[in-house]
ROKOLZA-382002 format. One record per residue: residue in one letter; x, y, z of N, C-alpha, C, O in turn. Coordinates in steps of 0.02 Angstrom, whole numbers, padded with zeros to 5 digits, always signed. Last residue first. Layout:
BEGIN
aXYZXYZXYZXYZ...
END
This chain:
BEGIN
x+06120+03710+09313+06183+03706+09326+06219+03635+09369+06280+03634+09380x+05981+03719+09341+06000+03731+09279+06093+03681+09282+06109+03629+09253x+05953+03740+09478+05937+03692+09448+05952+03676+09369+05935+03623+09343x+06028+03885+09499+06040+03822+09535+06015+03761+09512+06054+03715+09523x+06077+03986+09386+06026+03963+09396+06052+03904+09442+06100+03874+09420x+06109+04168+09405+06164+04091+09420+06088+04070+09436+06047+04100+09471x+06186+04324+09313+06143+04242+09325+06152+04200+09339+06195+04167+09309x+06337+04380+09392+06306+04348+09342+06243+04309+09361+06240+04270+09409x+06412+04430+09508+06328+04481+09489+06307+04438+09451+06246+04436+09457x+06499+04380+09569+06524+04401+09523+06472+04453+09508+06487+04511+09498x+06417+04263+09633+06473+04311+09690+06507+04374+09634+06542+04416+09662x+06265+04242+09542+06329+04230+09592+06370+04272+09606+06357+04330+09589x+06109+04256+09606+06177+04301+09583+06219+04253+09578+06209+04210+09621x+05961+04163+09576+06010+04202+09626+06070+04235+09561+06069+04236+09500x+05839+04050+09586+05872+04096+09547+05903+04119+09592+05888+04105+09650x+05731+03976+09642+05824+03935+09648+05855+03979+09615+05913+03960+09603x+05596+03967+09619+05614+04044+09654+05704+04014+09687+05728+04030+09741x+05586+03889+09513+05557+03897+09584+05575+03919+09620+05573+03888+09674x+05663+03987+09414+05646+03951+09412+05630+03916+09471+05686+03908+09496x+05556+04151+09412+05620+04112+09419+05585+04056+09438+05528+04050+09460x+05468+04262+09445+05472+04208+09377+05540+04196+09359+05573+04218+09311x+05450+04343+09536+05390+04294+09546+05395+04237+09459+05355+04200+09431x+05535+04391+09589+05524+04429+09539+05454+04383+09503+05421+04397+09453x+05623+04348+09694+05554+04395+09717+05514+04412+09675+05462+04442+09691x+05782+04358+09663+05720+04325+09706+05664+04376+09696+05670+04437+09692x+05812+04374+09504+05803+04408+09529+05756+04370+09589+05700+04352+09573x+05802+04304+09352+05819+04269+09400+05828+04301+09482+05847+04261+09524x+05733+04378+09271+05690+04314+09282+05749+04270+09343+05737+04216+09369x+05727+04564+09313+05729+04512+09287+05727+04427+09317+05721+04416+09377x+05566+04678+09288+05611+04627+09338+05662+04567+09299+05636+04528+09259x+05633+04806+09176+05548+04742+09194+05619+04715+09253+05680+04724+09257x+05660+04849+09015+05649+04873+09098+05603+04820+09102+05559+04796+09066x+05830+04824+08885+05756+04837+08928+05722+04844+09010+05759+04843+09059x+05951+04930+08862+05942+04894+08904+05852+04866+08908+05815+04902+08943x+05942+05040+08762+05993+04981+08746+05959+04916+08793+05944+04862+08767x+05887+05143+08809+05868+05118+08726+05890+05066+08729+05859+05026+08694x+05881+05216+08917+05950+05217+08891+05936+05197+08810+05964+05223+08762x+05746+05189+08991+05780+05250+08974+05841+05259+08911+05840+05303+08868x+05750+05011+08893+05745+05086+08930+05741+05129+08922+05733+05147+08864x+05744+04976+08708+05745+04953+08777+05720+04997+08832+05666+05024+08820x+05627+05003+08590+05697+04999+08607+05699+05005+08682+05657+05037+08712x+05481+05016+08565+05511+04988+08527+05585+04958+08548+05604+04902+08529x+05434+05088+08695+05437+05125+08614+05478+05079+08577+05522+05110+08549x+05381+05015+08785+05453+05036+08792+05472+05057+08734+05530+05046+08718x+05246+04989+08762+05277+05030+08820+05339+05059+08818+05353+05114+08841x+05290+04912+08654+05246+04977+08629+05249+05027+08685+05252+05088+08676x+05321+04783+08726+05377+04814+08675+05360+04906+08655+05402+04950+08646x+05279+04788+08894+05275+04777+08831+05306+04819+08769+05312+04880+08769x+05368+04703+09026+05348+04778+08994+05335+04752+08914+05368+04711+08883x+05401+04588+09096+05374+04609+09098+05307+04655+09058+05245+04652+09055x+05522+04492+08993+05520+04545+09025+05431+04569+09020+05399+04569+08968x+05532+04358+08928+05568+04371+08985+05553+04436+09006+05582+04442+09060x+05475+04398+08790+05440+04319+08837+05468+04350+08909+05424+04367+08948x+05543+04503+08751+05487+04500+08742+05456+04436+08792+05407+04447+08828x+05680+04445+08746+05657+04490+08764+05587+04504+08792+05578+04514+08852x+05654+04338+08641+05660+04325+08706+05644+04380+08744+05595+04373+08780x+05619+04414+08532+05576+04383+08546+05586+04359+08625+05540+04359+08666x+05723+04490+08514+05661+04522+08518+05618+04468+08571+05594+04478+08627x+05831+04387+08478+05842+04430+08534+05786+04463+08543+05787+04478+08603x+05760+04339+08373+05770+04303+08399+05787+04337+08484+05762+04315+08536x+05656+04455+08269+05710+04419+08284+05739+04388+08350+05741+04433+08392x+05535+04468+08207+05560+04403+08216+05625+04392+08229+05655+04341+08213x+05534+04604+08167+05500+04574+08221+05513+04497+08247+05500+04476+08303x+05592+04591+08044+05627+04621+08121+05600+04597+08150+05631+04553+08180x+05515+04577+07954+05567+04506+07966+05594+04527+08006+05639+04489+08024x+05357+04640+07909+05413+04650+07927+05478+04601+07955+05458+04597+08013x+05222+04611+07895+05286+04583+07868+05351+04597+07888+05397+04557+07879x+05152+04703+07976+05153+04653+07995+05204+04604+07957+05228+04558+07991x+05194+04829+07878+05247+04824+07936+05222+04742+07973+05269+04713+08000x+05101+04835+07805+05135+04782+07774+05210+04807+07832+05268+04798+07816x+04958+04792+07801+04978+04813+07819+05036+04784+07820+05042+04724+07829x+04793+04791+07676+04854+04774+07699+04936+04787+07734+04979+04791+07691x+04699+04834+07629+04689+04873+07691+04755+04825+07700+04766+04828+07760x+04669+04778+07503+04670+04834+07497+04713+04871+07559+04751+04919+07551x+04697+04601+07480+04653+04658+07500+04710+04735+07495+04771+04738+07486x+04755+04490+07452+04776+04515+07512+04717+04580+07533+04703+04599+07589x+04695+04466+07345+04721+04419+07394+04698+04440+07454+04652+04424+07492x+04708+04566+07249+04635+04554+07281+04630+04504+07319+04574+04485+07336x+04844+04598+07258+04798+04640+07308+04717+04627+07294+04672+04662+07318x+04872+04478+07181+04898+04491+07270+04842+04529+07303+04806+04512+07350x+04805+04502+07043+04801+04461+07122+04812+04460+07167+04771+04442+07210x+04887+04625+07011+04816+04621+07029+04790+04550+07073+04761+04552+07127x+05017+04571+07004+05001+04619+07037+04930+04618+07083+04916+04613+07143x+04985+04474+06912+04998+04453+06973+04991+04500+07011+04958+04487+07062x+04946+04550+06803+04898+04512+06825+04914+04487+06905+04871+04480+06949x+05070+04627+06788+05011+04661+06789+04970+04615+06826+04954+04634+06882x+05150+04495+06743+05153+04554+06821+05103+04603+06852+05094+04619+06911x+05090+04465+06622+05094+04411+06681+05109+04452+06760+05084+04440+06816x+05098+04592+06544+05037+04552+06564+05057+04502+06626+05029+04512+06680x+05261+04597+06529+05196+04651+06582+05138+04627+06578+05110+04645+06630x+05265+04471+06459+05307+04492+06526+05260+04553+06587+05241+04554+06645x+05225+04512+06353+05186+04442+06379+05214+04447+06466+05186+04428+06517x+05311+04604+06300+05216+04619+06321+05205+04583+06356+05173+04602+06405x+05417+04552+06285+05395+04590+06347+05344+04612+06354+05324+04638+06406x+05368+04460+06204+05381+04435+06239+05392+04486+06303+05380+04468+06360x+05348+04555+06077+05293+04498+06118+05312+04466+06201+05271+04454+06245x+05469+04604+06060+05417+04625+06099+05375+04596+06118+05355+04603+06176x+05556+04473+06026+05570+04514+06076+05507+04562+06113+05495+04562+06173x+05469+04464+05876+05450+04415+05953+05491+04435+06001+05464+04411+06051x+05532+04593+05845+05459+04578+05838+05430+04526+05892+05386+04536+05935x+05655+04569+05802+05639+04629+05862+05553+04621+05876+05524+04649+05922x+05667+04447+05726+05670+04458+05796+05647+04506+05842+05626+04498+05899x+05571+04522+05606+05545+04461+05633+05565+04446+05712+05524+04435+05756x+05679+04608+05578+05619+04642+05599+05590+04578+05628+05583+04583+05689x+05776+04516+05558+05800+04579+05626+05729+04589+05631+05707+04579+05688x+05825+04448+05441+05784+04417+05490+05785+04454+05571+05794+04427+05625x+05902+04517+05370+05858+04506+05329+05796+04470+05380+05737+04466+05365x+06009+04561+05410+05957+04607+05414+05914+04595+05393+05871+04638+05385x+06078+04445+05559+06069+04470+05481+06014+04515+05493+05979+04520+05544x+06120+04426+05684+06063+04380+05664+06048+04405+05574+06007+04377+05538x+06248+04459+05713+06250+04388+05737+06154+04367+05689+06135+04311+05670x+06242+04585+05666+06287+04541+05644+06262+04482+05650+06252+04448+05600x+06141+04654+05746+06131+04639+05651+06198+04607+05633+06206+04603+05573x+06208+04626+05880+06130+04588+05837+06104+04589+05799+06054+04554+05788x+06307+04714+05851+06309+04650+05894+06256+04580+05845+06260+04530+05809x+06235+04843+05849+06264+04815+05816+06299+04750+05824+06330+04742+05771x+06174+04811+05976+06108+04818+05913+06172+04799+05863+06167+04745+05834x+06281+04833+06064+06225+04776+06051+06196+04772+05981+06201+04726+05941x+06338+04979+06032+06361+04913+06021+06331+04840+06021+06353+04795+05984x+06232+05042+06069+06227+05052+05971+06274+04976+05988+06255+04923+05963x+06220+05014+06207+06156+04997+06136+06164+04999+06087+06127+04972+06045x+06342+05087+06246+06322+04988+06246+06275+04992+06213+06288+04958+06164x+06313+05217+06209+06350+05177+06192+06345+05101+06163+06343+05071+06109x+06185+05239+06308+06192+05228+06233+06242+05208+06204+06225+05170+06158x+06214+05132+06438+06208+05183+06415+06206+05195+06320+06229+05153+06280x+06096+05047+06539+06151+05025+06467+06148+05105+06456+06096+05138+06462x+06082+04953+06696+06093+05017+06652+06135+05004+06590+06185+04968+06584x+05993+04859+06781+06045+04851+06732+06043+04914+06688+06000+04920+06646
END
């Protein structure tokens, strides 16, 4: 939230209207307490996490990509491992490499009833 000086003389003047001058030092006073009390409670949380979590915390294991849903199949259905294939599919980046699961021969179809159909598409026979 950016205030440029402007908006501050207009606040402040704002807030010797609305609270008088006779009771401003008393507010601006528990205003700071209260952002003191604000950087103590973050400070401290801070400091917990990382004696939580430790020091040596790696924080691409957080990462919420890795969980995504097209990864993950990917990942179950193909062969090649993600670190083999630098992260992104093939040669190309787009496509990944490995046999795929309906392919005869590929030793992971569904009891080997996988096939084409007449089009090229996946065609599971027990599925269908």
């Amino acid at each position: 939230m950016g205030i440029n000086g402007w908006e501050a003389l207009v606040l402040l003047l704002v807030v010797l209207l609305v609270v008088g001058p006779d009771k401003l030092p008393e507010i601006t006073h528990q205003v700071a307490g209260w952002i003191n009390s604000a950087r103590e409670f973050l400070r401290g949380a801070r400091e917990s996490v990382s004696r939580e979590l430790g020091e040596d915390l790696d924080l691409g294991s957080l990462d919420p990509r890795q969980y995504d849903p097209r990864r993950v199949v990917r990942d179950a259905l193909f062969d090649d491992a993600p670190a083999s294939r630098g992260g992104r599919g093939g040669p190309g980046g787009s496509r990944p490499v490995g046999p795929r699961m309906w392919e005869r021969g590929s030793g992971s179809g569904a009891a080997g009833g996988g096939g084409t159909a007449a089009g090229g598409a996946p065609f599971d026979h027990e599925a269908t």
